[in-house]
N, CA, C and O atoms as a GROMACS GRO file, in nm:
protein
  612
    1UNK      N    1   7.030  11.460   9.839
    1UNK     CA    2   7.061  11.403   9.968
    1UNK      C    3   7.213  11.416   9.991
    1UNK      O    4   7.288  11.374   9.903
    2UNK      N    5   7.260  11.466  10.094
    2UNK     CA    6   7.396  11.478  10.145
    2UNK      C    7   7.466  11.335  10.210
    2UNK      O    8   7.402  11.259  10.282
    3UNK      N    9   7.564  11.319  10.184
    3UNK     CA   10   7.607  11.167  10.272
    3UNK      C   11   7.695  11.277  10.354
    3UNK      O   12   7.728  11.389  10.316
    4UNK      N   13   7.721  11.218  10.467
    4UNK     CA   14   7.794  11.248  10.586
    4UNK      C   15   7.900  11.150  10.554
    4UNK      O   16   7.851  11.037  10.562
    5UNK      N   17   8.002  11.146  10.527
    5UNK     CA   18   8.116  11.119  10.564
    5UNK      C   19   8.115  10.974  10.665
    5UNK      O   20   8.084  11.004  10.781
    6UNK      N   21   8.140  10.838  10.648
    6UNK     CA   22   8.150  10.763  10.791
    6UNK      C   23   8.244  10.832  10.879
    6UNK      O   24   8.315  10.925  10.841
    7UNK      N   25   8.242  10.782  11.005
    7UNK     CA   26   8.383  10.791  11.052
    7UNK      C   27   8.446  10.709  11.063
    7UNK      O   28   8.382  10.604  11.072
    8UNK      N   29   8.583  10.693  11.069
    8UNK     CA   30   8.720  10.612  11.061
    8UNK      C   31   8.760  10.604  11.177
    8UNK      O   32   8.830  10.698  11.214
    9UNK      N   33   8.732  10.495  11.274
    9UNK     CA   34   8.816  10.439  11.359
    9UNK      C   35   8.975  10.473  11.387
    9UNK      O   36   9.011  10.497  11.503
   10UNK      N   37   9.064  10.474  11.284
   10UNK     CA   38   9.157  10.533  11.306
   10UNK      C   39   9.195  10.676  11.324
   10UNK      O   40   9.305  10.708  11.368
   11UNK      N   41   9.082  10.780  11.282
   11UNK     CA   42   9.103  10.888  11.301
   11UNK      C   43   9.102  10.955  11.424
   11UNK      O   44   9.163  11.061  11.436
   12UNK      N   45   9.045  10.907  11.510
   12UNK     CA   46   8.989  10.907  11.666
   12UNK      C   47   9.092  11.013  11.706
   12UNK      O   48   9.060  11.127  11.740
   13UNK      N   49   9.233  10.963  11.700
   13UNK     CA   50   9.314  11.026  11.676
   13UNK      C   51   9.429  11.096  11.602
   13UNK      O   52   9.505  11.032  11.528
   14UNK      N   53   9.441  11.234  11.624
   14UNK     CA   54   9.597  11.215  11.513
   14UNK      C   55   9.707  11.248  11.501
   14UNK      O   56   9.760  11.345  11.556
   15UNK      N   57   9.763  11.162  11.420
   15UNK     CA   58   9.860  11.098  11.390
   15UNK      C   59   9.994  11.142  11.512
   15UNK      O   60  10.094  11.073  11.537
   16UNK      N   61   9.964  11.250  11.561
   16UNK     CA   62  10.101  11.285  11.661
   16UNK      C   63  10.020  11.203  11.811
   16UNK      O   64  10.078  11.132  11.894
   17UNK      N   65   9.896  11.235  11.809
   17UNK     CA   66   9.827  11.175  11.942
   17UNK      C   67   9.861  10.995  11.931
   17UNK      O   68   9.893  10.931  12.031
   18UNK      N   69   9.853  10.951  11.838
   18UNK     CA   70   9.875  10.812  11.789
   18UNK      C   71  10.040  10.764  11.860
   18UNK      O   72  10.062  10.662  11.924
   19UNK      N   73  10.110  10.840  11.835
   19UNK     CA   74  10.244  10.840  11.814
   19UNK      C   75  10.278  10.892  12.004
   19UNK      O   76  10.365  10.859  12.085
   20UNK      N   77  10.204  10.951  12.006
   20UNK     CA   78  10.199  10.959  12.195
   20UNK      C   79  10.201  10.862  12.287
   20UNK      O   80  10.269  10.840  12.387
   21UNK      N   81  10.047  10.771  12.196
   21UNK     CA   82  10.053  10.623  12.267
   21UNK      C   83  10.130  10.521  12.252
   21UNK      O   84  10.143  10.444  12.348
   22UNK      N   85  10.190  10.498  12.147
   22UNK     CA   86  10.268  10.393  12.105
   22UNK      C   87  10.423  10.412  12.214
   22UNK      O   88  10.486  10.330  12.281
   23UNK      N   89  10.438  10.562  12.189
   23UNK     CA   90  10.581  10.582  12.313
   23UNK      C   91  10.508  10.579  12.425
   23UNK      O   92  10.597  10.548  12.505
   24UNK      N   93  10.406  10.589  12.490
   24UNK     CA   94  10.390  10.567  12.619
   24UNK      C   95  10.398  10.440  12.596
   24UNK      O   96  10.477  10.428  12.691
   25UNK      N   97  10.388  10.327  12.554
   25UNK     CA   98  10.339  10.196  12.558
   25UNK      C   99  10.544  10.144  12.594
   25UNK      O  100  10.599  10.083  12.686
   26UNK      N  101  10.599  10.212  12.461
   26UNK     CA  102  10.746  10.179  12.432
   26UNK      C  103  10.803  10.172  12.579
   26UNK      O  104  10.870  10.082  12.630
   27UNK      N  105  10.745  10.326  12.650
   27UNK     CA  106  10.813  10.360  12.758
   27UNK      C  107  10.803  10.294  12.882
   27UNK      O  108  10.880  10.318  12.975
   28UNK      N  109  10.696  10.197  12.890
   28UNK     CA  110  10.646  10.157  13.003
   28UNK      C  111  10.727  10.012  13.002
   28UNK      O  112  10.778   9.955  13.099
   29UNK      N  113  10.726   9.972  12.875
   29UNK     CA  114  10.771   9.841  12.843
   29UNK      C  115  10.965   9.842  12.845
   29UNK      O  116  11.041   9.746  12.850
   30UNK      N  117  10.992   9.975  12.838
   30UNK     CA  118  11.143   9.964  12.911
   30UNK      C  119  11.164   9.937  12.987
   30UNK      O  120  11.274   9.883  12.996
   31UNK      N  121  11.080   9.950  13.107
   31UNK     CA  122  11.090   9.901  13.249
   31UNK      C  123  11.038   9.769  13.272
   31UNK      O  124  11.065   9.742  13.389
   32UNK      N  125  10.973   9.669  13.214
   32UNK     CA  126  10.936   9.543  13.298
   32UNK      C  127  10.970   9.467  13.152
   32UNK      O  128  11.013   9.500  13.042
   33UNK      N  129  10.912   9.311  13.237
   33UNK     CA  130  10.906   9.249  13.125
   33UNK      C  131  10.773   9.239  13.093
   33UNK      O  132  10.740   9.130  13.046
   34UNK      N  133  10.689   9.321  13.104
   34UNK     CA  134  10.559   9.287  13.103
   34UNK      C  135  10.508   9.343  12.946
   34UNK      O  136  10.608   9.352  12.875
   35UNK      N  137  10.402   9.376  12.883
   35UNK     CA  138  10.335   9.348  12.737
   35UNK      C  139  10.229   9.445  12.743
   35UNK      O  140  10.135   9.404  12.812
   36UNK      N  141  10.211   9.568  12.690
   36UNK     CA  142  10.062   9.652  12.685
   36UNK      C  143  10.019   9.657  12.544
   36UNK      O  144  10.107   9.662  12.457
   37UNK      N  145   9.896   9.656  12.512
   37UNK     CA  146   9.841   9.667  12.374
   37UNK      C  147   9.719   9.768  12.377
   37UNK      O  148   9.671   9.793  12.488
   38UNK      N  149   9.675   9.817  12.285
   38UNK     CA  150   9.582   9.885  12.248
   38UNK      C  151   9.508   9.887  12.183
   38UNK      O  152   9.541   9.941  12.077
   39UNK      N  153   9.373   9.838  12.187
   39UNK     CA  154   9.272   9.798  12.053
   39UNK      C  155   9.116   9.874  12.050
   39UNK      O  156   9.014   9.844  12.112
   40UNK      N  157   9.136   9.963  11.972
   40UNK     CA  158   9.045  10.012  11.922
   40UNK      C  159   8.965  10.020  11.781
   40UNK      O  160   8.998  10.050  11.667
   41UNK      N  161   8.823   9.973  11.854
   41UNK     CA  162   8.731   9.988  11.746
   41UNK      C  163   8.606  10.036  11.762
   41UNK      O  164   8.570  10.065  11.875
   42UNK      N  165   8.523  10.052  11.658
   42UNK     CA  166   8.394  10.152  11.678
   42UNK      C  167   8.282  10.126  11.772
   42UNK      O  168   8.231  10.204  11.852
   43UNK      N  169   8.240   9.939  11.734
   43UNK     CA  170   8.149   9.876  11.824
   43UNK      C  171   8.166   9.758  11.894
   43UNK      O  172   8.248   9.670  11.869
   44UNK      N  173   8.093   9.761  11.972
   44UNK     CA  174   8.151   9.615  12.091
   44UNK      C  175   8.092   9.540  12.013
   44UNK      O  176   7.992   9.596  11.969
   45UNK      N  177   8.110   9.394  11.956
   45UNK     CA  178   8.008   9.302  11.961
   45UNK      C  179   7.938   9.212  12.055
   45UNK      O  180   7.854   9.126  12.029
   46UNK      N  181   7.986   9.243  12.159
   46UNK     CA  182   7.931   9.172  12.280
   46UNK      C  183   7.870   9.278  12.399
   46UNK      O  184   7.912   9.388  12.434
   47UNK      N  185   7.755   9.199  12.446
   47UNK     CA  186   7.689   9.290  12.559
   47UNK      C  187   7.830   9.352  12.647
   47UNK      O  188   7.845   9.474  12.660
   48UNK      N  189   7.917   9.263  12.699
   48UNK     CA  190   7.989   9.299  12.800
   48UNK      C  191   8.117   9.356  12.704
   48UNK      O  192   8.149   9.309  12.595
   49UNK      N  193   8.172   9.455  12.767
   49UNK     CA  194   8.322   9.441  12.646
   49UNK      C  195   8.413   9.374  12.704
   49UNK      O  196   8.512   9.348  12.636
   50UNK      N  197   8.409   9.321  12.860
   50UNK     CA  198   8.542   9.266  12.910
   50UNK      C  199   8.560   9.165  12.823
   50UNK      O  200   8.677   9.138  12.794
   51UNK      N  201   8.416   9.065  12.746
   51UNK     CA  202   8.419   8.924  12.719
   51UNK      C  203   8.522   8.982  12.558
   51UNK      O  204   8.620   8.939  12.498
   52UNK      N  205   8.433   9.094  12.544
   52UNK     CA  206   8.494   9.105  12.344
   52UNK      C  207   8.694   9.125  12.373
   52UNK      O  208   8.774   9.064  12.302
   53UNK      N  209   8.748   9.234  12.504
   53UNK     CA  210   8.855   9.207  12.497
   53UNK      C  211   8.931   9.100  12.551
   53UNK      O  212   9.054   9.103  12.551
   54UNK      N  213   8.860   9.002  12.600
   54UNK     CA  214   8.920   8.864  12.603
   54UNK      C  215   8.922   8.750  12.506
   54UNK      O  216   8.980   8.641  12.507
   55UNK      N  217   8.809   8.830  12.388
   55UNK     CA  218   8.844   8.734  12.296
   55UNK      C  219   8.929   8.796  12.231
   55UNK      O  220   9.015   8.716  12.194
   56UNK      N  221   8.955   8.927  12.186
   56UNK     CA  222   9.056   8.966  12.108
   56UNK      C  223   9.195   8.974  12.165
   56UNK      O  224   9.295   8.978  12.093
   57UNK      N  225   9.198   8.974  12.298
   57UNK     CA  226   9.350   8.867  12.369
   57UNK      C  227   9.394   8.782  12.336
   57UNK      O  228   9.513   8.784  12.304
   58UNK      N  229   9.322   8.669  12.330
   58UNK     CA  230   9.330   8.554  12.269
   58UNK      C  231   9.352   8.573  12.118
   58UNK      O  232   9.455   8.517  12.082
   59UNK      N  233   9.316   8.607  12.066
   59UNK     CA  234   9.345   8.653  11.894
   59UNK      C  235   9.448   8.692  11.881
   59UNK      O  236   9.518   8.646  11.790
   60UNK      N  237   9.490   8.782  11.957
   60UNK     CA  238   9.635   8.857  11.930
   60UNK      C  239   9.744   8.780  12.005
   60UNK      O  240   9.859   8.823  12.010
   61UNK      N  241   9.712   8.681  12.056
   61UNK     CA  242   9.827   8.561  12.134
   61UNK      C  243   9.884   8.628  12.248
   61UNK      O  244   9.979   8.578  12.308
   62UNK      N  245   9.837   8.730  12.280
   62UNK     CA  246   9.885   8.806  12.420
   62UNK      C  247   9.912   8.738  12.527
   62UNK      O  248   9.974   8.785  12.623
   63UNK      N  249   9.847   8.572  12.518
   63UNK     CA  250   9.882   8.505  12.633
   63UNK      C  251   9.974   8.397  12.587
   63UNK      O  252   9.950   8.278  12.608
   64UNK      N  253  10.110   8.454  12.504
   64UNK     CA  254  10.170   8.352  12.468
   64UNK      C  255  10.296   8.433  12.549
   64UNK      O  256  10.406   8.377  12.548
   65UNK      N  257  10.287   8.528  12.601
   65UNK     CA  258  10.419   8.563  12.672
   65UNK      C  259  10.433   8.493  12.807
   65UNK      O  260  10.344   8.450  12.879
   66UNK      N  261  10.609   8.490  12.830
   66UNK     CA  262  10.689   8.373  12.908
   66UNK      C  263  10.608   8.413  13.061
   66UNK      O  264  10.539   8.332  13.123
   67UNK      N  265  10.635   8.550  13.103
   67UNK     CA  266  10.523   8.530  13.226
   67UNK      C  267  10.441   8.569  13.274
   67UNK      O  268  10.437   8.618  13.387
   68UNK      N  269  10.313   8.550  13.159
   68UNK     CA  270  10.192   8.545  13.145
   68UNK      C  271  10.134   8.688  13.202
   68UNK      O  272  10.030   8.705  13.265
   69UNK      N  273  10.231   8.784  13.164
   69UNK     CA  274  10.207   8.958  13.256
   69UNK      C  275  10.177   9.043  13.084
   69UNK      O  276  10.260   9.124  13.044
   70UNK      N  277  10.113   9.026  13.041
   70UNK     CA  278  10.018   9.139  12.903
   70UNK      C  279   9.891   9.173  12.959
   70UNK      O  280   9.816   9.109  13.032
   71UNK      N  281   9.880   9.338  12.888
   71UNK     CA  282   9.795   9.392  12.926
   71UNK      C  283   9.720   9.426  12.786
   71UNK      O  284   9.775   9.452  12.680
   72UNK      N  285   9.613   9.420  12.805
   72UNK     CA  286   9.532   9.469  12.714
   72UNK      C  287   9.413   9.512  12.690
   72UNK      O  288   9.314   9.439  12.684
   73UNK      N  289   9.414   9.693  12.669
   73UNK     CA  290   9.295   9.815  12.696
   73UNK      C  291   9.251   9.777  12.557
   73UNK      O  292   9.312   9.762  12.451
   74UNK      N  293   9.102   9.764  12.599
   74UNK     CA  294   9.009   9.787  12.481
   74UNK      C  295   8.952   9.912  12.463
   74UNK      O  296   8.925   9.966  12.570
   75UNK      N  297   8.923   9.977  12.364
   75UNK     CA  298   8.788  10.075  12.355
   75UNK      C  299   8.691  10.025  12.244
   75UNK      O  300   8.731   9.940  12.163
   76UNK      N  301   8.562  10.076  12.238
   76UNK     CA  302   8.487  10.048  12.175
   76UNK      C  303   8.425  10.220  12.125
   76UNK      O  304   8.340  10.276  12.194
   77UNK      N  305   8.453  10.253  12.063
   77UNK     CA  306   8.422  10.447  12.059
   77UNK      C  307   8.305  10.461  12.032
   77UNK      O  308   8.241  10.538  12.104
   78UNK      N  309   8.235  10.393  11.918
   78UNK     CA  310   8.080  10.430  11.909
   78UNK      C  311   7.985  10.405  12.032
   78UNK      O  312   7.908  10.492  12.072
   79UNK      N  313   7.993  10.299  12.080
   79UNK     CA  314   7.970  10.259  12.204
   79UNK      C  315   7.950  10.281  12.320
   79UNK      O  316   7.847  10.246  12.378
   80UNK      N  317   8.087  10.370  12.393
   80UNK     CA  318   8.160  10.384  12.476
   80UNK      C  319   8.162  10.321  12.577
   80UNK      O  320   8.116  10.344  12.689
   81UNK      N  321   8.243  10.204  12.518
   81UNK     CA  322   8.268  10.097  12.608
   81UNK      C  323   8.405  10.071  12.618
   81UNK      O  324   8.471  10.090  12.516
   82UNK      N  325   8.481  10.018  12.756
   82UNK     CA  326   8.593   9.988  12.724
   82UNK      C  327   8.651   9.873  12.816
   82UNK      O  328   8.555   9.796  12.825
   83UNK      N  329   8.731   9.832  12.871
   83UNK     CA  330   8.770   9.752  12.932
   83UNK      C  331   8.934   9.680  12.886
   83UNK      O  332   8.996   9.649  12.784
   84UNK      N  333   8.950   9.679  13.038
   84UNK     CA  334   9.106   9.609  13.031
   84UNK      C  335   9.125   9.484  13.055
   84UNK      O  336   9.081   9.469  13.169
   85UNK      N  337   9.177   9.354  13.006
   85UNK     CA  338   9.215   9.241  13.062
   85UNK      C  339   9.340   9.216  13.040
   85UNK      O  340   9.414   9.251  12.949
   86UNK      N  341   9.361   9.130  13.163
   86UNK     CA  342   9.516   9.111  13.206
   86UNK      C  343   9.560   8.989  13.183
   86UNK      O  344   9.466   8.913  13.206
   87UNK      N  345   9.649   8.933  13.150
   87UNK     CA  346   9.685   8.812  13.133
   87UNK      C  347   9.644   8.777  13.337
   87UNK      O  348   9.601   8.863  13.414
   88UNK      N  349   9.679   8.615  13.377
   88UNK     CA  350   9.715   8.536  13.496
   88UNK      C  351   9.814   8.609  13.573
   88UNK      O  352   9.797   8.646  13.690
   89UNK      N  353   9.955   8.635  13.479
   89UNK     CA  354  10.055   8.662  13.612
   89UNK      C  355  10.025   8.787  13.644
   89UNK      O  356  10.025   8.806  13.766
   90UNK      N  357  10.000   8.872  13.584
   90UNK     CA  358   9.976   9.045  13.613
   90UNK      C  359   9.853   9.023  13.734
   90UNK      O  360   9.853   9.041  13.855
   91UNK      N  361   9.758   8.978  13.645
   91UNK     CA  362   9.602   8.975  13.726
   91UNK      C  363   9.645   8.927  13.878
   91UNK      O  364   9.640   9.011  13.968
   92UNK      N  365   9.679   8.818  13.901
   92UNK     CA  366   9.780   8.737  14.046
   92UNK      C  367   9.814   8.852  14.110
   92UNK      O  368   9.778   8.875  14.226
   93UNK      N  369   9.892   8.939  14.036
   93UNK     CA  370   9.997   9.004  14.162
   93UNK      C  371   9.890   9.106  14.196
   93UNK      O  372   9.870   9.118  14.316
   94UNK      N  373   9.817   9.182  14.114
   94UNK     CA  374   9.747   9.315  14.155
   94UNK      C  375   9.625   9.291  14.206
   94UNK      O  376   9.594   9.364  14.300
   95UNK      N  377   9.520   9.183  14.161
   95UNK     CA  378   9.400   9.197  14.155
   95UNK      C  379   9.276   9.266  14.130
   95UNK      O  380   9.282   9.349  14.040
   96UNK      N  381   9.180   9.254  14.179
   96UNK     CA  382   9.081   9.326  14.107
   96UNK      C  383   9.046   9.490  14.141
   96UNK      O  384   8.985   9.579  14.083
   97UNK      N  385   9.110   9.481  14.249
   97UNK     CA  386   9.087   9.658  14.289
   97UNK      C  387   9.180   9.738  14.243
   97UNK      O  388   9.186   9.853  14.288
   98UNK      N  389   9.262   9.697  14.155
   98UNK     CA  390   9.381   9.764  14.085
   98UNK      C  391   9.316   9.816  13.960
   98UNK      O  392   9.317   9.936  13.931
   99UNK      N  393   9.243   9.694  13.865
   99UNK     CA  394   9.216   9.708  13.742
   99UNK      C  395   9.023   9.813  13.787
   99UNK      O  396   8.960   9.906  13.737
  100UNK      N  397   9.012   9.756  13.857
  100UNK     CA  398   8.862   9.860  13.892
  100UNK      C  399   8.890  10.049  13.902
  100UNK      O  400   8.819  10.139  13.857
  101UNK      N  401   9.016  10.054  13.976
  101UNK     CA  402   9.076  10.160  13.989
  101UNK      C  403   9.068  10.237  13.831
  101UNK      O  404   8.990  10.320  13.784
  102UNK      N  405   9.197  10.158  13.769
  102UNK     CA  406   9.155  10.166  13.650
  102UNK      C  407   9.085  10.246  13.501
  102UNK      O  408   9.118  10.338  13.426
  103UNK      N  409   8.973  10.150  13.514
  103UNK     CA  410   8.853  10.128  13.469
  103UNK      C  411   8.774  10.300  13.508
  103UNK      O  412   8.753  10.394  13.432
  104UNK      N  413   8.750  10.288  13.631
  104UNK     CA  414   8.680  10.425  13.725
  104UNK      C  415   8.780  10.552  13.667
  104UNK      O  416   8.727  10.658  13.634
  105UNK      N  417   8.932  10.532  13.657
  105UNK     CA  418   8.992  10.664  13.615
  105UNK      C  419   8.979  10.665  13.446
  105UNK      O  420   9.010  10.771  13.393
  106UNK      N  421   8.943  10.574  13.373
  106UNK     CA  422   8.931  10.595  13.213
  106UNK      C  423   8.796  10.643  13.215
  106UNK      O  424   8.778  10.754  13.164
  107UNK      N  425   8.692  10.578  13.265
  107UNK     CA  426   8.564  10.665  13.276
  107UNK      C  427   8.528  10.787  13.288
  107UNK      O  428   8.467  10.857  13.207
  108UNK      N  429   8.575  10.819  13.418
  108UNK     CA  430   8.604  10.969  13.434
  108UNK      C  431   8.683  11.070  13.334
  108UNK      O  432   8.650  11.188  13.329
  109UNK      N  433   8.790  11.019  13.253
  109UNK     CA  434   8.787  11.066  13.127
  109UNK      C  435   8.737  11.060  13.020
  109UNK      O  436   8.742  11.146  12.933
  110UNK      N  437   8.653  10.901  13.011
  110UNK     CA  438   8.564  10.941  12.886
  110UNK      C  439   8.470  11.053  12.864
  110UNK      O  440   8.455  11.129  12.769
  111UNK      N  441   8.374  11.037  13.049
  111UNK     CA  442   8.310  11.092  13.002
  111UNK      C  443   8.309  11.287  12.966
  111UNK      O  444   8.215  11.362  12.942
  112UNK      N  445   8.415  11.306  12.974
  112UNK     CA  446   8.476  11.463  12.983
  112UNK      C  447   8.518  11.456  12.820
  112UNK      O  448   8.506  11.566  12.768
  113UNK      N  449   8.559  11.361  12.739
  113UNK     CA  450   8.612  11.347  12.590
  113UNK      C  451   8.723  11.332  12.593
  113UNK      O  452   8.799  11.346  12.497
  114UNK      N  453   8.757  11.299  12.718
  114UNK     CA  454   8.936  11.294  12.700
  114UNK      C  455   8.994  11.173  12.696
  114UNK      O  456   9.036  11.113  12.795
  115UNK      N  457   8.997  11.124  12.548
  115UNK     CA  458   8.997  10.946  12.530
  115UNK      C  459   9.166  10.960  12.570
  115UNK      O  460   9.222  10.901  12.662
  116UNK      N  461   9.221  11.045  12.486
  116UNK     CA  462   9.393  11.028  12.488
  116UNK      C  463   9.450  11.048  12.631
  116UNK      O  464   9.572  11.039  12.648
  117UNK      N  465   9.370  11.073  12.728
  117UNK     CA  466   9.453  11.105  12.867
  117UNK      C  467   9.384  11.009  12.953
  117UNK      O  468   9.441  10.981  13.059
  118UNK      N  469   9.275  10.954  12.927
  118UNK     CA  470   9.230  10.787  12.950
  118UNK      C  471   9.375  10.716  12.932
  118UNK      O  472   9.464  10.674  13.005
  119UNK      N  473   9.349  10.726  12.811
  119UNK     CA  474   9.433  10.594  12.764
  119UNK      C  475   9.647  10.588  12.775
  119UNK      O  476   9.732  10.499  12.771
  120UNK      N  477   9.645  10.761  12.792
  120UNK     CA  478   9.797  10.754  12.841
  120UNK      C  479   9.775  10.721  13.019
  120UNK      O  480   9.850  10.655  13.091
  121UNK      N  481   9.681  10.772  13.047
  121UNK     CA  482   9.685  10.759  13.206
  121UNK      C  483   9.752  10.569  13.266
  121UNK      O  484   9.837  10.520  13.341
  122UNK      N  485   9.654  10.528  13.178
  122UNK     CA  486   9.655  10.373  13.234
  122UNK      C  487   9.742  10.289  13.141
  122UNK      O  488   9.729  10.167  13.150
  123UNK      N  489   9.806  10.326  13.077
  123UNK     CA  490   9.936  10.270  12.991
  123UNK      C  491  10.074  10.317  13.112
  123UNK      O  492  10.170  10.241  13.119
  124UNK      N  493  10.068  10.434  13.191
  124UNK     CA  494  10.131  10.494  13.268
  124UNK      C  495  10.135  10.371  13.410
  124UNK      O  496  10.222  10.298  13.457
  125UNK      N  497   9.980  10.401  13.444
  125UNK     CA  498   9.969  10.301  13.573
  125UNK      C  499   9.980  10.189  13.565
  125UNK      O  500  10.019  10.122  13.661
  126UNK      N  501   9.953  10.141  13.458
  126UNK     CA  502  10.010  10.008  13.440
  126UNK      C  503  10.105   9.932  13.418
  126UNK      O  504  10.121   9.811  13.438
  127UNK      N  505  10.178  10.022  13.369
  127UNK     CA  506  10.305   9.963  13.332
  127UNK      C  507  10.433  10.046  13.470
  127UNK      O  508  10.552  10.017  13.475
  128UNK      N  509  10.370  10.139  13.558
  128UNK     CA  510  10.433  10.128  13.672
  128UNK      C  511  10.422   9.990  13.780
  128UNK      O  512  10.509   9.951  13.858
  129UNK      N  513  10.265   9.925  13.750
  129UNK     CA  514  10.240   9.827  13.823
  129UNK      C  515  10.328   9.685  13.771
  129UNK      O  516  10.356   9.598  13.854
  130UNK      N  517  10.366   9.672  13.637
  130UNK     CA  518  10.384   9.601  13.589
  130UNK      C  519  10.557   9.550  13.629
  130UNK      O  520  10.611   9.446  13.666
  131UNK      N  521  10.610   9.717  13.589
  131UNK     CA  522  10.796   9.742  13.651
  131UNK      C  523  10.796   9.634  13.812
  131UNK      O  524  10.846   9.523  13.828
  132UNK      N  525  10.715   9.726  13.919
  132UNK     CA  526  10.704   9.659  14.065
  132UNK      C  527  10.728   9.525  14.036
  132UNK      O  528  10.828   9.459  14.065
  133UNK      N  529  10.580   9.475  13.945
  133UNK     CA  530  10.618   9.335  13.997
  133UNK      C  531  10.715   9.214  13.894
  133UNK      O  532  10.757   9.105  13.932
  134UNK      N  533  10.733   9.282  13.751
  134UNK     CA  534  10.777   9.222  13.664
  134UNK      C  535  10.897   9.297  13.589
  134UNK      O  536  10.904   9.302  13.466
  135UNK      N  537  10.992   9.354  13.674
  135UNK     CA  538  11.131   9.460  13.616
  135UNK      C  539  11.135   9.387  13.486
  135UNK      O  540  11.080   9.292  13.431
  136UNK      N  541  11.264   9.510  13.455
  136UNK     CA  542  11.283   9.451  13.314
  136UNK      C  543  11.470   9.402  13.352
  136UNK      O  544  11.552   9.436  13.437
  137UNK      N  545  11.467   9.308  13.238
  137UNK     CA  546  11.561   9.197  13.290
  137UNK      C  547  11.657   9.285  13.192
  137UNK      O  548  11.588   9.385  13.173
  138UNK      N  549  11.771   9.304  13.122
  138UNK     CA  550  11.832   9.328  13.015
  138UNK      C  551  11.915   9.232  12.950
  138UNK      O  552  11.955   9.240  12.834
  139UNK      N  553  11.937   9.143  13.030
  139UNK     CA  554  11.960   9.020  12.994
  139UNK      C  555  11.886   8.903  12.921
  139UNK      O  556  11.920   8.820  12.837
  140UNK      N  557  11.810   8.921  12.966
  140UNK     CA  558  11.672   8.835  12.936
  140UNK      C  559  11.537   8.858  12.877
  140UNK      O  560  11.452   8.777  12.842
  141UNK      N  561  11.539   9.026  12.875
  141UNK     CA  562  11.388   9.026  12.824
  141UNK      C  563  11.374   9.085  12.687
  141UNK      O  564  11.466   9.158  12.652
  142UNK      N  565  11.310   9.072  12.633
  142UNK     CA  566  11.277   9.102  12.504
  142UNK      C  567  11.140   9.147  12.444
  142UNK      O  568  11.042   9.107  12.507
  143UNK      N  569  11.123   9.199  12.369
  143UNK     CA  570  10.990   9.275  12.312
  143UNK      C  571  10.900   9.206  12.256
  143UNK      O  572  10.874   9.223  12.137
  144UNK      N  573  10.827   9.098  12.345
  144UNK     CA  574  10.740   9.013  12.277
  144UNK      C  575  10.607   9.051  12.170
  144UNK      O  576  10.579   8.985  12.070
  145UNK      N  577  10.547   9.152  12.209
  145UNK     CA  578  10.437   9.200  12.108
  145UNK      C  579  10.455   9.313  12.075
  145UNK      O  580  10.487   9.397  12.159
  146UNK      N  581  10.436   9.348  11.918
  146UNK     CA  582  10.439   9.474  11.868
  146UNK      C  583  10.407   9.593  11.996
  146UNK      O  584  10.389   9.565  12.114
  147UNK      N  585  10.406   9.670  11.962
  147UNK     CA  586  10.361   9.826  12.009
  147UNK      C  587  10.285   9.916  11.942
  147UNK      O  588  10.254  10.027  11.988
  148UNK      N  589  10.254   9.876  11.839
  148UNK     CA  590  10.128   9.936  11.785
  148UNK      C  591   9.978   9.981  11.800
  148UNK      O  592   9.922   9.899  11.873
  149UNK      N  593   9.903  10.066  11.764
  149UNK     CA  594   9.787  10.032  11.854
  149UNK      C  595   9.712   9.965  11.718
  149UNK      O  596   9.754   9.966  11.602
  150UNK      N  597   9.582   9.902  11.772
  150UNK     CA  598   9.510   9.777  11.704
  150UNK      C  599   9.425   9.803  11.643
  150UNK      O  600   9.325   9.751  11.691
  151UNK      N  601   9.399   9.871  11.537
  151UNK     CA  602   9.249   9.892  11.513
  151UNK      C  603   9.135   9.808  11.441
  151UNK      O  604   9.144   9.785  11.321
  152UNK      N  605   9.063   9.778  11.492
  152UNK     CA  606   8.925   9.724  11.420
  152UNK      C  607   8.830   9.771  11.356
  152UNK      O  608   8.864   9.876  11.301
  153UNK      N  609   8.699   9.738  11.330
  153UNK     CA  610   8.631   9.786  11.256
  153UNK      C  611   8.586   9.895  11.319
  153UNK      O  612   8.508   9.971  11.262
   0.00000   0.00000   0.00000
């Protein structure tokens, strides 16, 4: 009997594609004071994934920044599920036809295989949305959450 190899969540991508997202994330976050994260893992545990990346918001204290503007893209890869939630102040200024927007342009790249231009796309749009309404202060702002991306199981 042959074993197949699992796959590794972290391999999804590599290591230079990895290093793509983290500077898009860096880059977006020069401009506001606002917070993007990235968490990927293989399976949702919840029917919906908006609920699984609102609990893993909450886990990662994303809503401990001063004004309440973090973003945070989930994927689920075995799955293919994904979803974004926004902290209060972000969610306030844009609303829901911003993040639906979104959502509809990561789809349209999933379903083509193009997770990495999903996921630079809306690290891009978001953190243009984020500059508009939440500049970055240089006086005042600071790098509240890592920049790493998140991986789970």
């Amino acid at each position: 009997m042959k074993l197949i190899p699992s796959f590794k969540i972290k391999s999804l991508f590599t290591a230079e594609e990895n290093a793509r997202i983290v500077d898009a994330i860096r880059n977006a976050e020069q401009q506001t004071s606002g917070e993007l994260r990235v968490f990927i893992e293989s399976r949702c545990r919840f029917v919906d994934p908006l609920d699984r990346a609102a609990e893993i918001f909450w886990n990662l204290k994303m809503d401990h920044t001063v004004y309440h503007n973090s973003v945070l893209l989930y994927v689920a890869v075995r799955d293919h599920q994904f979803a974004i939630f926004a902290d209060k102040g972000i969610h306030e200024k844009l609303g829901n036809e911003f993040w639906q927007k979104q959502v509809n342009l990561m789809s349209r790249h999933f379903r083509e295989n193009h997770y990495l231009d999903a996921i630079l796309n809306v690290i891009y749009d978001t953190g243009q949305a984020l500059k508009e309404h939440f500049p970055y202060d240089p006086n005042a702002d600071k790098n509240e959450l890592p920049d790493d991306i998140v991986f789970g199981k």
